[in-house]
C-alpha positions in Angstrom: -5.4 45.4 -1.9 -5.1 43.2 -4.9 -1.4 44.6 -5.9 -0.4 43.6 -2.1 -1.8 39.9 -2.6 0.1 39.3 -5.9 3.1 40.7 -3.9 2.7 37.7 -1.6 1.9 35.5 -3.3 5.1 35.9 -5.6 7.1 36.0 -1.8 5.5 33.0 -0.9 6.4 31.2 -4.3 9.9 32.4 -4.1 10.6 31.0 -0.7 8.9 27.9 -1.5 11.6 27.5 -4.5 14.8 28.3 -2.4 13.7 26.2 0.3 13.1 23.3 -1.8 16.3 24.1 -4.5 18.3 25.5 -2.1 21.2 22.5 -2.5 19.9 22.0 -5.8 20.7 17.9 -5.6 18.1 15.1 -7.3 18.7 11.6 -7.1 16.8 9.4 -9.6 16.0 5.7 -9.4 14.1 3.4 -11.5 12.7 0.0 -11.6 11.4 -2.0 -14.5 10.4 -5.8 -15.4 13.8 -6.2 -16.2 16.4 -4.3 -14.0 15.6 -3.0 -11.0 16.7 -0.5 -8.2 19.0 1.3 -11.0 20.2 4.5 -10.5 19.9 6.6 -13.2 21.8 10.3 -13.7 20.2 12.9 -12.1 17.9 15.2 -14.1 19.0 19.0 -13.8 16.5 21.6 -12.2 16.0 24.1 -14.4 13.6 27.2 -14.4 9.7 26.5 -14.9 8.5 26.4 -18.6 5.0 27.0 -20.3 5.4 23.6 -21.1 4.1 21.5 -18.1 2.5 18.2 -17.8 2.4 18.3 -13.8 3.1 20.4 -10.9 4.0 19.5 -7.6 1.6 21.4 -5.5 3.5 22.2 -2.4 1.5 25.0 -1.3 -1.8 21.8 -1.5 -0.5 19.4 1.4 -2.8 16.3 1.8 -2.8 13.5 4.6 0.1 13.0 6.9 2.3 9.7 5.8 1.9 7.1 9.6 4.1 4.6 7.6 4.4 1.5 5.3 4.7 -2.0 5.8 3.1 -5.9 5.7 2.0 -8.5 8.2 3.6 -11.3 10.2 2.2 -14.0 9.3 3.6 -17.7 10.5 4.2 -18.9 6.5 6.7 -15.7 5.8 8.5 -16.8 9.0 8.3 -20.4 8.0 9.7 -19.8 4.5 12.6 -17.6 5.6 13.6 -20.1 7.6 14.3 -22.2 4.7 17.5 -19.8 4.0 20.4 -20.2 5.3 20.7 -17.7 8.8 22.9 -14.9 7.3 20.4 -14.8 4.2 17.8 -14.8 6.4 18.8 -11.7 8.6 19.9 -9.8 5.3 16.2 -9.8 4.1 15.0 -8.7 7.8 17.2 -5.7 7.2 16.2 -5.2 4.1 12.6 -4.9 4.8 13.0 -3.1 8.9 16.5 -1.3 9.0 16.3 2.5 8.8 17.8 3.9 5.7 19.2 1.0 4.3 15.7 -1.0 2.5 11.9 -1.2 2.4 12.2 1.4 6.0 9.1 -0.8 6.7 7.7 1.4 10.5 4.2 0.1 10.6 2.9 -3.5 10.1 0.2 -5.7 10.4 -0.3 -8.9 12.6 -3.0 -11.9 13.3 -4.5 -12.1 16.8 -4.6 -16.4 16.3 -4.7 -18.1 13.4 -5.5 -16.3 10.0 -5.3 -17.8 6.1 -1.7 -18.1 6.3 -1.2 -19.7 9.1 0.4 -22.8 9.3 -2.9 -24.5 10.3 -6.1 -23.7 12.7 -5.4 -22.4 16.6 -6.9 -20.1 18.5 -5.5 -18.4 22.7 -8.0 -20.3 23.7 -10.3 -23.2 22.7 -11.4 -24.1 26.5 -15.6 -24.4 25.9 -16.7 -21.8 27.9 -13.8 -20.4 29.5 -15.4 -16.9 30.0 -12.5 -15.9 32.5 -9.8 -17.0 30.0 -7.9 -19.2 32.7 -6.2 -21.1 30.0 -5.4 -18.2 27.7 -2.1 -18.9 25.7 0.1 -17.8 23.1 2.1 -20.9 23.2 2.1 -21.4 19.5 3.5 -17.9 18.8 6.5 -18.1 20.4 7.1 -21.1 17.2 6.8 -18.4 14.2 5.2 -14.4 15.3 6.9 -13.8 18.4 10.7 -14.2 17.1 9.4 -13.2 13.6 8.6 -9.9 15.0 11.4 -9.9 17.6 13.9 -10.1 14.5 12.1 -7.2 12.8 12.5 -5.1 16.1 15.8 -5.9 15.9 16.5 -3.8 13.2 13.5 -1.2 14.4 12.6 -1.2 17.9 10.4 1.4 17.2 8.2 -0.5 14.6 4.4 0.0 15.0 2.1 -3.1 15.7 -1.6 -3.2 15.0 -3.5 -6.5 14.8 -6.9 -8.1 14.2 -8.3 -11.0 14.2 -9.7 -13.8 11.4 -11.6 -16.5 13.7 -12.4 -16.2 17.7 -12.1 -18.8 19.3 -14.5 -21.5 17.8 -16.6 -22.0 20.8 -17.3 -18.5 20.8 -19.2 -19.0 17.1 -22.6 -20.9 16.5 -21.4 -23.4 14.0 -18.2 -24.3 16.2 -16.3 -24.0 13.5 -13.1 -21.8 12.4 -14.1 -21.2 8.9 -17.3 -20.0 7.7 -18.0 -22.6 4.9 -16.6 -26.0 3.7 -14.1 -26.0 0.8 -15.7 -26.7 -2.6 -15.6 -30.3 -3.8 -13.9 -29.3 -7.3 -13.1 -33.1 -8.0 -15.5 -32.9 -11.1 -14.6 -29.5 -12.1 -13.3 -29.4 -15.8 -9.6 -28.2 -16.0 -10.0 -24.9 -17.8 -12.4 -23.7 -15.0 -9.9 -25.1 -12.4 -7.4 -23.1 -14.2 -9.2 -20.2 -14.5 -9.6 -19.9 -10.8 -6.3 -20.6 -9.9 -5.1 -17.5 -12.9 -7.4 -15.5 -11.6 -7.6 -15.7 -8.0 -4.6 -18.4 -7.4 -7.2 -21.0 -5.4 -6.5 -24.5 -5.9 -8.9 -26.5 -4.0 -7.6 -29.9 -5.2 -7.2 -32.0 -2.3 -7.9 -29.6 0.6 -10.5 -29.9 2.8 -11.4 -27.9 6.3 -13.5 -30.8 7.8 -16.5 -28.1 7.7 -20.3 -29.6 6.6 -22.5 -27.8 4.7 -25.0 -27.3 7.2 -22.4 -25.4 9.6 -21.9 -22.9 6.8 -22.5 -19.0 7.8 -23.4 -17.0 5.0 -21.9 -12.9 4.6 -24.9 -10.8 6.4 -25.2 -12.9 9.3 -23.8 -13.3 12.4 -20.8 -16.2 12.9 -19.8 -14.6 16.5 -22.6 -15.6 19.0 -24.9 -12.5 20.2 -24.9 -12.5 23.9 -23.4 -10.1 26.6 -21.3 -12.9 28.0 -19.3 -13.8 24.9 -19.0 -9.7 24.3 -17.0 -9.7 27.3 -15.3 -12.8 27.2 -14.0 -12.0 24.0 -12.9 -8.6 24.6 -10.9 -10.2 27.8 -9.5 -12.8 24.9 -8.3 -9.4 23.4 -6.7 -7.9 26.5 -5.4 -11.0 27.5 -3.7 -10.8 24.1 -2.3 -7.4 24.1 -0.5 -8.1 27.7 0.7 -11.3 26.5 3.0 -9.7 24.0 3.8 -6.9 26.1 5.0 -9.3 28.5 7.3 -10.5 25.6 8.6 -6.9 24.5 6.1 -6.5 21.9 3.7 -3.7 22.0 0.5 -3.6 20.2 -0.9 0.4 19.6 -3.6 -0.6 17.9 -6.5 -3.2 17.4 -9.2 -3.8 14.2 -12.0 -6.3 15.6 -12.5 -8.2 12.8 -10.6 -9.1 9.3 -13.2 -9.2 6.4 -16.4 -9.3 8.4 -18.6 -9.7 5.4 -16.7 -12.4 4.1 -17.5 -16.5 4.0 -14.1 -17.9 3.6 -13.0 -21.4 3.3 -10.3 -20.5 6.1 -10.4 -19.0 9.3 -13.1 -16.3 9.1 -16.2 -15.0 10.8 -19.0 -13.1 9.7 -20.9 -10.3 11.3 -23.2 -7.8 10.9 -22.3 -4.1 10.8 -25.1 -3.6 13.8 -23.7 -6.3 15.8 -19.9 -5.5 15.9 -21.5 -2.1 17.1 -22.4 -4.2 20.2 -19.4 -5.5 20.3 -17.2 -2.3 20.2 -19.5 -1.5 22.9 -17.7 -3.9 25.2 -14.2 -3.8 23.5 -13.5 0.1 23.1 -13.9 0.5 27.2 -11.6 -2.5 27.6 -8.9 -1.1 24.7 -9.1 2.2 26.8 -7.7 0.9 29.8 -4.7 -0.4 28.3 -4.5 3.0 25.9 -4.7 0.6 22.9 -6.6 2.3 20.1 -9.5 0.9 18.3 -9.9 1.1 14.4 -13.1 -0.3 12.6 -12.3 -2.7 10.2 -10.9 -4.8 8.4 -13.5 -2.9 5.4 -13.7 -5.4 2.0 -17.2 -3.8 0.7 -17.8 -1.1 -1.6 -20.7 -0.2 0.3 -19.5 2.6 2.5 -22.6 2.4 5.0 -21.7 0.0 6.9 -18.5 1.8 7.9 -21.2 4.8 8.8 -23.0 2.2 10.9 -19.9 2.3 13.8 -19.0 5.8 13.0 -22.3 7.3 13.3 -24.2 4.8 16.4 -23.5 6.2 20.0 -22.3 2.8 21.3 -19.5 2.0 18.8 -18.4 6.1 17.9 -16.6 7.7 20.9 -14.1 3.9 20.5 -13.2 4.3 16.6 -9.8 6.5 15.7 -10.3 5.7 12.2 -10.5 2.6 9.3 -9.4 0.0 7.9 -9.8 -0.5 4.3 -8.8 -3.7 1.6 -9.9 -5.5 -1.5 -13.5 -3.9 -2.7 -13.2 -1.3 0.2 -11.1 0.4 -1.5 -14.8 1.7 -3.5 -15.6 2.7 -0.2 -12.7 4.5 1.0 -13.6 7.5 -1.4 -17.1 8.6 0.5 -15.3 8.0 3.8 -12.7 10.8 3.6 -15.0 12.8 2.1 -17.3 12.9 4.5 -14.8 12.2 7.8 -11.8 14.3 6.7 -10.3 14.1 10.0 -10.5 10.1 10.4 -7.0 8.4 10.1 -7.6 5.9 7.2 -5.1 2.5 6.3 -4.6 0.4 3.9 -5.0 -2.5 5.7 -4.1 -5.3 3.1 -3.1 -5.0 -0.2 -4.6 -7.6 -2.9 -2.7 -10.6 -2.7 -2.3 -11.3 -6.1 -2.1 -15.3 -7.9 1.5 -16.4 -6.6 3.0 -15.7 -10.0 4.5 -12.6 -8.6 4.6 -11.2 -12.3 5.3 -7.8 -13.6 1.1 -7.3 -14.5 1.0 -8.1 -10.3 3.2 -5.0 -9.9 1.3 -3.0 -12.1 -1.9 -3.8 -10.6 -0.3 -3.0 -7.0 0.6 0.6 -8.6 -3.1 1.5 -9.7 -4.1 0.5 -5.9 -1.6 2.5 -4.2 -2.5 5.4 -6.2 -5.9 5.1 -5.2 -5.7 4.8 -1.7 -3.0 6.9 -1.4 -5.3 9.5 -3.3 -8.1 8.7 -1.0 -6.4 9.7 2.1 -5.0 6.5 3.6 -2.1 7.4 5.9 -0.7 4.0 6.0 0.0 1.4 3.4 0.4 -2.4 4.5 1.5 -4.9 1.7 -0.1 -8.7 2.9 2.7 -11.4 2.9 6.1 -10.7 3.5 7.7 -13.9 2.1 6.5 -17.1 1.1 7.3 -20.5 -0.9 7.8 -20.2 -4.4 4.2 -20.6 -5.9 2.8 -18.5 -2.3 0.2 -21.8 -1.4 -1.3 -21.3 2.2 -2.6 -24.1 4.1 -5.5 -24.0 2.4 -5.1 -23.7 -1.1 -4.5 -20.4 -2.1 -1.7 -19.3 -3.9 -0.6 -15.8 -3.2 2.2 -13.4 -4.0 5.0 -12.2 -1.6 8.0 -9.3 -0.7 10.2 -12.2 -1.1 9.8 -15.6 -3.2 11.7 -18.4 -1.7 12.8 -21.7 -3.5 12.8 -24.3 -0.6 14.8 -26.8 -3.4 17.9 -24.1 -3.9 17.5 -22.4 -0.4 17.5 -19.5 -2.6 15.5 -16.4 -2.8 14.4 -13.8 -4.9 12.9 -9.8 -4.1 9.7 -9.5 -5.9 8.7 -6.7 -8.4 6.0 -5.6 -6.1 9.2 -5.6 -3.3 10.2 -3.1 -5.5 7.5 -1.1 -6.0 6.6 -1.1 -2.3 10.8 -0.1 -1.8 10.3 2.9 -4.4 7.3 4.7 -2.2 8.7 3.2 1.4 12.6 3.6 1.0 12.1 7.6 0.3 8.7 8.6 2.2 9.5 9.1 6.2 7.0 9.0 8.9 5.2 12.4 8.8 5.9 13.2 5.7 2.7 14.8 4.0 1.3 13.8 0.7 0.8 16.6 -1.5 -1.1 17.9 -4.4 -0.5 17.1 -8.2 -2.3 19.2 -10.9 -2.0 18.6 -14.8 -2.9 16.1 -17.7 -0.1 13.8 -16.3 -1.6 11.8 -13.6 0.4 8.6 -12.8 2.4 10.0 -10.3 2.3 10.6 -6.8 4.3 13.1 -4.5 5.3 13.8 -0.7 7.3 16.3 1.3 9.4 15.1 4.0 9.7 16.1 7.4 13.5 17.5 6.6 11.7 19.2 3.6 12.6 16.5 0.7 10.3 15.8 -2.0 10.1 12.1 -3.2 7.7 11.6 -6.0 7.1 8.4 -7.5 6.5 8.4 -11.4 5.2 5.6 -13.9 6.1 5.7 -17.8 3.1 3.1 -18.8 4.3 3.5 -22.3 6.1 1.1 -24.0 7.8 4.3 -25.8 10.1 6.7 -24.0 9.0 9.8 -22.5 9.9 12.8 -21.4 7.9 14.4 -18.3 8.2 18.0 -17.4 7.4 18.2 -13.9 7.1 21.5 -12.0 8.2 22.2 -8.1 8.2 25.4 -6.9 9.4 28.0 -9.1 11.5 25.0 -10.7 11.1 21.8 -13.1 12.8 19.1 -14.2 12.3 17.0 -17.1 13.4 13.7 -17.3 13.7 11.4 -20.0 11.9 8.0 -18.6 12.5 4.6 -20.2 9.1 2.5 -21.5 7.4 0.4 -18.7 9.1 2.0 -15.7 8.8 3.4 -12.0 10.5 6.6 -11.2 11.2 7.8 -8.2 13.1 11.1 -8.1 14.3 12.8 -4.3 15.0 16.5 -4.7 16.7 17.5 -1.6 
């Protein structure tokens, strides 16, 4: 009995090898603070070794790959509009075309206005319109709608989830879109003001949302008012929403009921309790099932994973929710989640936004995040803005990075490192593919078979020395040479 399952096992391993090395053909490409996208010559598959820092577990699949991508928001559309219209349309390519770019297949929008808008608005801010008679997405057709009618241009099959940052603000006790006024920093000394714009990129100097302190609407209470009527009202503000674009050739698989519900921003926000968007799912799952538009929970910026529990495990909310959103400190939470609901479909719903220096350390960071949700079983990846101003400032005063970095004086622009780093996971991983396995003392790498059977893997050198890497497929390795402070990504076909 034993003899017959070594005898497999060795048949098994030797069909893995020949149908992975059967052409015998790597490419190799590598990015680093100072070149990037640079082919390198292809490393040579040779026979395995006893020398091995890391094996490609083929035979260990993981989570199935939905897709990669970033959000339309109005201030990428805005800044691309700065370029000239050929310029323009060659960075839409770049990011949506199959084959040729980013190969960007699933991305994220705002359902009304959302930090990087171009300022406050809502579908509809008619006081107790509970029928939605003046519903509109007039202000769309401006910035999102041709935004993402471009995109589709390129890939009419693109994927479209959204969520929203404020209802409207008559459907919220303080009657306000944001959930607390912008600090007065006037009298803030200038290496604390500094501080906060290195650290976080907020600049609050001279911005001001109009909100007073006593409207303010603290994280762990409510912001949406608690009452059947404004459940269904707002999950008709939702529908109304979904057939709205659809009307314009823009469908919308998927909806998250609220971005950041734990979180108090300065911008347009809104704060809820984990027990009350269960009420609210309550009304919005049966409405998102008539128009076969999935419902994730989320978006999910705590590390505390209960509260996700709270929708998945109450009656009301858990026969709507086909999986999670998770960003920022969620990403702590993300671990216990897929641990203990292996079969839930997990995102990546924003990736941190960074200072607007759009550095190489931004990049770096944006590598240590994809690895860990990537490890955690997210089966989508969503960078946060696609473009934006040189120095990223939204509306209201937060500087952010961007895909693309445009300088409105030149009408120039520039790809980003993290447009890099995003291109070396999204040019080479395809829809489906599934994430597999990597064992050994070499860990900063991740690695992905392809539907046609490809393997993309996407190493790091963190070293400021060169090093070589023997990495182990099949009954096969190869062992390139990397250069100091680079990303790898190698596709053995």
């Amino acid at each position: 009995m034993k003899k017959n399952i070594i005898i497999l096992a060795l048949l098994a391993s030797n069909l893995i090898s020949k149908s992975v090395f059967s052409q015998n053909t790597v490419s190799w490409v590598s990015t680093s603070e100072s070149q990037q996208w640079i082919k390198q010559k292809s490393p040579k598959l040779g026979k395995a070794s006893d020398k091995i820092d890391v094996e490609i577990r083929l035979d260990k699949p993981q989570q199935k790959i939905e897709g990669f991508g970033a959000c339309f928001n109005e201030l990428g559309w805005t800044s691309l509009n700065v370029l000239p219209t050929k310029d323009r349309e060659s960075i839409i390519k770049e990011f949506f075309a199959p084959n040729i770019g980013a190969n960007f297949t699933i991305c994220r929008m705002p359902v009304g206005a959302n930090d990087f808008s171009r300022n406050w608005y809502s579908y509809n801010e008619t006081d107790g319109d509970f029928e939605m008679k003046n519903f509109s997405i007039k202000n769309d057709f401006e910035t999102l709608i041709p935004f993402i009618k471009n995109a589709q241009k390129y890939n009419p099959a693109l994927k479209l989830w959204a969520s929203p940052w404020s209802p409207p603000t008559w459907m919220k006790y303080n009657k306000h879109y944001a959930s607390r006024p912008v600090p007065d920093v006037s009298k803030w000394p200038a290496d604390r003001l500094q501080k906060m714009r290195d650290s976080w990129g907020m600049d609050f100097r001279g911005i001001s949302n109009g909100m007073k302190p006593e409207q303010t609407i603290k994280e762990g209470h409510d912001g949406f008012i608690q009452e059947d009527k404004y459940f269904k009202a707002y999950s008709l503000y939702f529908s109304k929403f979904i057939d709205a674009y659809k009307k314009e050739g823009i469908k919308i698989g998927m909806v998250m009921p609220q971005n950041e519900f734990n979180s108090d921003q300065v911008f347009p926000s809104c704060t809820w309790k984990a027990s009350s968007l269960v009420n609210f799912v309550s009304y919005l799952g049966p409405e998102m099932q008539k128009k076969n538009i999935d419902v994730f929970f989320g978006t999910m910026e705590r590390p505390n994973y209960k509260l996700v529990d709270t929708l998945l495990t109450d009656p009301k909310s858990k026969p709507y929710i086909k999986g999670v959103g998770f960003q920022w400190a969620g990403k702590d939470a993300i671990a216990a989640i897929n641990k203990n609901y292996p079969n839930l479909n997990l995102y990546q719903s924003e990736q941190e936004c960074g200072n607007g220096y759009n550095d190489w350390k931004g990049a770096l960071h944006s590598w240590d995040l994809m690895k860990h949700f990537l490890n955690n079983g997210v089966t989508a990846y969503m960078y946060w803005n696609m473009s934006l101003n040189e120095g990223g400032v939204s509306t209201w005063g937060w500087h952010q990075n961007s895909l693309v970095v445009v300088d409105t004086l030149t009408k120039k622009y520039r790809y980003s490192h993290e447009y890099y780093l995003m291109k070396h996971l999204s040019h080479f991983v395809k829809p489906n593919a599934q994430k597999v396995e990597t064992e050994g003392a070499f860990d900063n790498i991740i690695a992905f078979e392809n539907p046609d059977k490809s393997i993309a893997i996407l190493v790091h050198n963190d070293s400021s020395e060169q090093k070589n890497i023997n990495i182990k497929i099949g009954g096969k390795t190869i062992n390139p040479s990397l250069k100091p402070n680079t990303f790898n990504t190698f596709l053995i076909k």
